[in-house]
C-alpha positions as CSV (number, residue, x, y, z in Angstrom):
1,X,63.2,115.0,84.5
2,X,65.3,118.3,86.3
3,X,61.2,119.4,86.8
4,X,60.6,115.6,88.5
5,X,63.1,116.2,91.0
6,X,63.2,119.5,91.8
7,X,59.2,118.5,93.3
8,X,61.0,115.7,95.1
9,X,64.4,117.4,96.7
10,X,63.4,118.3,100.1
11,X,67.3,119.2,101.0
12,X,70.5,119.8,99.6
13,X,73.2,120.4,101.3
14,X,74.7,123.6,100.2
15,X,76.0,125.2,103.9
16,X,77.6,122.9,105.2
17,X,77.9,124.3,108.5
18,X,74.3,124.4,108.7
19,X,73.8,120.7,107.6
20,X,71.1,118.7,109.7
21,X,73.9,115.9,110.2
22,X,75.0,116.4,113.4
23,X,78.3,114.6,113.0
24,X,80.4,118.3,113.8
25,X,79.0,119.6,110.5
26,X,80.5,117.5,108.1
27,X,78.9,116.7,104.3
28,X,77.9,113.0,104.1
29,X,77.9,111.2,100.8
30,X,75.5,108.1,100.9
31,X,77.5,105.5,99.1
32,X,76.5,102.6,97.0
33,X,74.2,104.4,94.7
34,X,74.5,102.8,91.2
35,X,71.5,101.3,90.7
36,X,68.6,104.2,89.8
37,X,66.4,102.6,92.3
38,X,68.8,103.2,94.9
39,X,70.1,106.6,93.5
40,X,66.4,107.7,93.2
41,X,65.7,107.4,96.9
42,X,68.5,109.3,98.2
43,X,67.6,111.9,95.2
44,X,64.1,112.3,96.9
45,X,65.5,112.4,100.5
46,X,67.8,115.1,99.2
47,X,70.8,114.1,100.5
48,X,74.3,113.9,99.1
49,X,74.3,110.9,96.6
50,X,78.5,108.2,96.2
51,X,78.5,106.2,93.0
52,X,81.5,104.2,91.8
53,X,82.3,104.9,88.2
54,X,82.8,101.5,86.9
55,X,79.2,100.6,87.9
56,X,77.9,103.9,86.7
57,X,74.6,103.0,83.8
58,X,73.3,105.7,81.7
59,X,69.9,105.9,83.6
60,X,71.4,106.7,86.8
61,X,73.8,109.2,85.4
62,X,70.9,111.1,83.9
63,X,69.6,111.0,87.3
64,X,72.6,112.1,89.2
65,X,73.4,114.7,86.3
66,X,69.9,116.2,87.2
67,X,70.4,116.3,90.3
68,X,73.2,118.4,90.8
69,X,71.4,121.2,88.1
70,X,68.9,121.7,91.1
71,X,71.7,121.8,94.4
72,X,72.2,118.1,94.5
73,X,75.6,117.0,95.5
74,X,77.4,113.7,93.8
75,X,80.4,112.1,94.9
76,X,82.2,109.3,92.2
77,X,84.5,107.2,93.4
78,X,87.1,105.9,91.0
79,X,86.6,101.9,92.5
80,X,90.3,101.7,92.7
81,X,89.2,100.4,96.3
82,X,87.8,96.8,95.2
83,X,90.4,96.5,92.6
84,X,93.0,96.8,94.9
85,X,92.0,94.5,96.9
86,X,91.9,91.9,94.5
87,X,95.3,92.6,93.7
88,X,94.2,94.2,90.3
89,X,94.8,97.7,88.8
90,X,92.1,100.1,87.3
91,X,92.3,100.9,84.1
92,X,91.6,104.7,84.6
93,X,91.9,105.9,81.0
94,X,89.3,103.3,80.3
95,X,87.3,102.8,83.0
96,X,87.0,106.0,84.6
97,X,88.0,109.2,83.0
98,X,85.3,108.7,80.3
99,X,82.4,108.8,82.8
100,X,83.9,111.5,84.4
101,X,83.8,113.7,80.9
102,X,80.2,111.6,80.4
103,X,78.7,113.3,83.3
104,X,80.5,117.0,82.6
105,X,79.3,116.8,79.2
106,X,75.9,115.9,80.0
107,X,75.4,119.1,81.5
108,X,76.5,118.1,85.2
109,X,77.2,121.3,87.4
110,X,80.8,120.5,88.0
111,X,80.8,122.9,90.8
112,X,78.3,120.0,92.6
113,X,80.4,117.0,91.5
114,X,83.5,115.4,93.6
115,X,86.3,113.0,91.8
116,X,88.5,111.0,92.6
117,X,92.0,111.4,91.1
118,X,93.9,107.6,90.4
119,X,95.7,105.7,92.8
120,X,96.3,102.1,93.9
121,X,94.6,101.5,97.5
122,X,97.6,100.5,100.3
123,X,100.8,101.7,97.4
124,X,102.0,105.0,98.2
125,X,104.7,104.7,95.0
126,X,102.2,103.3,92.7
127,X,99.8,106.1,93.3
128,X,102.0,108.6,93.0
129,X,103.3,107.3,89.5
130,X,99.6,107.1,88.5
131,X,98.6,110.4,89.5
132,X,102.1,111.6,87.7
133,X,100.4,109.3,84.4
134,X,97.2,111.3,84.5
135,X,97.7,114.6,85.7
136,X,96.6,115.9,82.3
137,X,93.5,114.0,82.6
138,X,93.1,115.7,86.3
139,X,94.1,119.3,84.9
140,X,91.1,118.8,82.8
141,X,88.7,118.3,84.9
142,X,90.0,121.3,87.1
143,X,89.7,123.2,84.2
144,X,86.0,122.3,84.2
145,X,85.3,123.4,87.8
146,X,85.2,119.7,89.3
147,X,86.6,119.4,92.5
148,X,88.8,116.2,92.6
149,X,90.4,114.2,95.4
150,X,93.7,113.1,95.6
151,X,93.5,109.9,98.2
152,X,96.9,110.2,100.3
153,X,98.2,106.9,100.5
154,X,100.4,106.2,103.6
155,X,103.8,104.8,103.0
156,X,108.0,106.3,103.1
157,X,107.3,109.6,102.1
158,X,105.4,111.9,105.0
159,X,101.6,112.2,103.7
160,X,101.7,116.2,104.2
161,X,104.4,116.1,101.5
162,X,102.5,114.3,99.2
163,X,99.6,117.2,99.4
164,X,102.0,119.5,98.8
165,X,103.4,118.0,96.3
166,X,99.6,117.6,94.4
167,X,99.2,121.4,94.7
168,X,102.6,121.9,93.4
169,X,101.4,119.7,90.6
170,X,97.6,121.1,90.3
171,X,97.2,124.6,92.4
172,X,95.0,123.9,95.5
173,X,91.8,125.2,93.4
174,X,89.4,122.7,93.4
175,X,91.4,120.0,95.0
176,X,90.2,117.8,98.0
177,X,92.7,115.6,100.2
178,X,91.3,112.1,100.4
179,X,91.9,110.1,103.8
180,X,92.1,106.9,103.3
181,X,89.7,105.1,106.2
182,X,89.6,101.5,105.1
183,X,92.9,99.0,104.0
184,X,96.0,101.0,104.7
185,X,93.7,103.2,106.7
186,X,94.8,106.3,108.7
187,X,94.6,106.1,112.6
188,X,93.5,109.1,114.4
189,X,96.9,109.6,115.4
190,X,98.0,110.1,111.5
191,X,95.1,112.3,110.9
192,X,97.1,114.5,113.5
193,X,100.3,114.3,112.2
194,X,99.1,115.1,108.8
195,X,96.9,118.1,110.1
196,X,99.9,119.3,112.1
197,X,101.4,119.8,108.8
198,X,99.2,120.5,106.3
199,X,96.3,122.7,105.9
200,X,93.4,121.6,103.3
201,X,90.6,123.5,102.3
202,X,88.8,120.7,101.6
203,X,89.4,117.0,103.0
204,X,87.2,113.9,102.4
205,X,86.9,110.9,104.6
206,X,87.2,107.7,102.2
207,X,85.3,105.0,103.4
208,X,85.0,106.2,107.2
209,X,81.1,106.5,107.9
210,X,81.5,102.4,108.0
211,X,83.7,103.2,111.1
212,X,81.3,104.0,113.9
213,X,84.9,103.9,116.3
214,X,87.2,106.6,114.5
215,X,84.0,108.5,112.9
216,X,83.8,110.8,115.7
217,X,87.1,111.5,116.9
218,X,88.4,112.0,113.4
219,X,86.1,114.9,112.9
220,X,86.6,116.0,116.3
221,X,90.2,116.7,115.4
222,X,89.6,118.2,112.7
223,X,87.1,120.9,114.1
224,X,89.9,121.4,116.6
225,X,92.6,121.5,114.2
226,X,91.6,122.7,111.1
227,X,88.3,125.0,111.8
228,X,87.9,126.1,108.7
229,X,88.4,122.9,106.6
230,X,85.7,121.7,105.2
231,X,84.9,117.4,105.4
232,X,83.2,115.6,104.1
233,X,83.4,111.5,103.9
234,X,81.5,108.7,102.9
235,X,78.6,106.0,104.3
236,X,76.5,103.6,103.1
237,X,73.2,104.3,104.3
238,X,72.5,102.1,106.7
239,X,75.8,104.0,109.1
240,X,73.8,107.2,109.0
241,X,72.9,107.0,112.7
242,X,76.6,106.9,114.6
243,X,76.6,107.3,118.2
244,X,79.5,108.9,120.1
245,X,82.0,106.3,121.6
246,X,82.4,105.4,124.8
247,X,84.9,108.2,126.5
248,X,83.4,110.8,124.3
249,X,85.4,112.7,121.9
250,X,89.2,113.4,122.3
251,X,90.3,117.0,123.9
252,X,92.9,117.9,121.4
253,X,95.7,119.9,122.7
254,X,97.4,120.6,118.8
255,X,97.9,124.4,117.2
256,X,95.4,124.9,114.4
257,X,96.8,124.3,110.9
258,X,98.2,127.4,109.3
259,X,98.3,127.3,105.2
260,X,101.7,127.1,104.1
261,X,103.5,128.3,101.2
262,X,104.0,125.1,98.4
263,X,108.0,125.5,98.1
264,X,108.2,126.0,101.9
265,X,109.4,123.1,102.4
266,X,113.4,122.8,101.4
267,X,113.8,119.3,101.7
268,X,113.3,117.6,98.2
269,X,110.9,115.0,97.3
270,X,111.6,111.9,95.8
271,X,110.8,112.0,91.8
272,X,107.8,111.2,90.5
273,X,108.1,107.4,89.0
């Protein structure tokens, strides 16, 4: 099958400052890919493929598994989104960690493959005590080579800390910070604060291709803030073509981000619940 699509790729989206999107260079993960008839035609458009885990089947894991031995790039969600806002919980040990190690051990290059770490969508102190329940579960897939995202839930404690906290926990290796874009989205304005403050190497964009209004300006500011971050976010297909808002895109008059030393910071975090 690796033969199959290898004839079918026509891209993959390896430099990402040299992607065809024009959206300021950013990777775009085409969501919604579960079923293998969907996963198949963004396979053969060669684009980057978003799958939920949950909803994950065997046949279009092989695919996606394939796919990332030849350049493809695979996103999988946790699906702690629709749980949450049903009001349930995930059950990550169950429902999620095992197709992580599914894919991995089918032969996935984890370099190509993005995670997301556990957390409860709109709960700032819930997600922290589930990433604190799992963090062997994340070390593991780190130790693999799989970059994993660590959505930053808004709520008392400042969302810069909470990074800072994760790479205190994890190293920054390998890690991505996740922005929520959804329920308990950020604004543009917290993307700013947070960017003030922190400095990612990596950042992805949960949910925000389905946001034609803060789509632009969001990666506006980071161009301006953070140059040498690299985003990514998320879409379903049918928000692949985005125009630019009315007014343009923001002039952002905000110092780049710096990296700063984890321990830095003097003040002390709450503990982990």
């Amino acid at each position: 099958m690796e033969g199959a699509i290898m004839q079918q790729a026509t891209f993959f989206d390896t430099e990402w400052r040299e992607s065809p999107n024009p959206h300021q260079g950013a990777r775009l993960y085409y969501s919604g890919a579960n079923r293998p008839y969907d996963a198949h035609g963004l396979i053969r458009a060669g684009v980057a493929v978003g799958v939920a885990a949950p909803e994950l089947g065997k046949e279009t894991a092989r695919l996606l598994v394939d796919y990332t031995r030849v350049g493809g790039q695979v996103f999988v969600d946790s699906g702690a989104f629709p749980s949450s806002r049903k009001g349930q919980e995930l059950d990550f040990r169950q429902q999620v960690f095992p197709v992580y190690k599914r894919l991995l051990d089918a032969g996935a290059i984890a370099d190509n493959v993005l995670l997301v770490a556990p957390d409860y969508v709109g709960n700032q102190a819930r997600s922290r005590s589930l990433l604190a329940e799992h963090q062997n579960a994340v070390r593991r897939l780190l130790a693999r080579g799989a970059s994993v995202m660590i959505p930053l839930q808004k709520g008392l404690i400042p969302t810069a800390w909470l990074w800072r906290e994760a790479v205190a926990m994890f190293g920054a290796d390998g890690l991505v910070a996740g922005i929520p874009s959804r329920d308990a989205a950020f604004s543009v304005e917290d993307l700013q604060q947070f960017l003030h403050s922190a400095c990612p190497a990596r950042l992805h964009m949960l949910g925000l291709g389905a946001d034609k209004a803060r789509l632009l300006p969001s990666l506006a500011l980071v161009a301006q803030m953070a140059p040498n971050t690299l985003v990514s976010y998320d879409a379903p297909p049918e928000s692949e073509h985005i125009s630019v808002p009315e007014g343009g895109l923001p002039n952002v008059s905000m110092p780049w981000c710096r990296p700063k030393a984890v321990g830095s910071e003097r003040r002390r975090l709450p503990r982990l619940g």
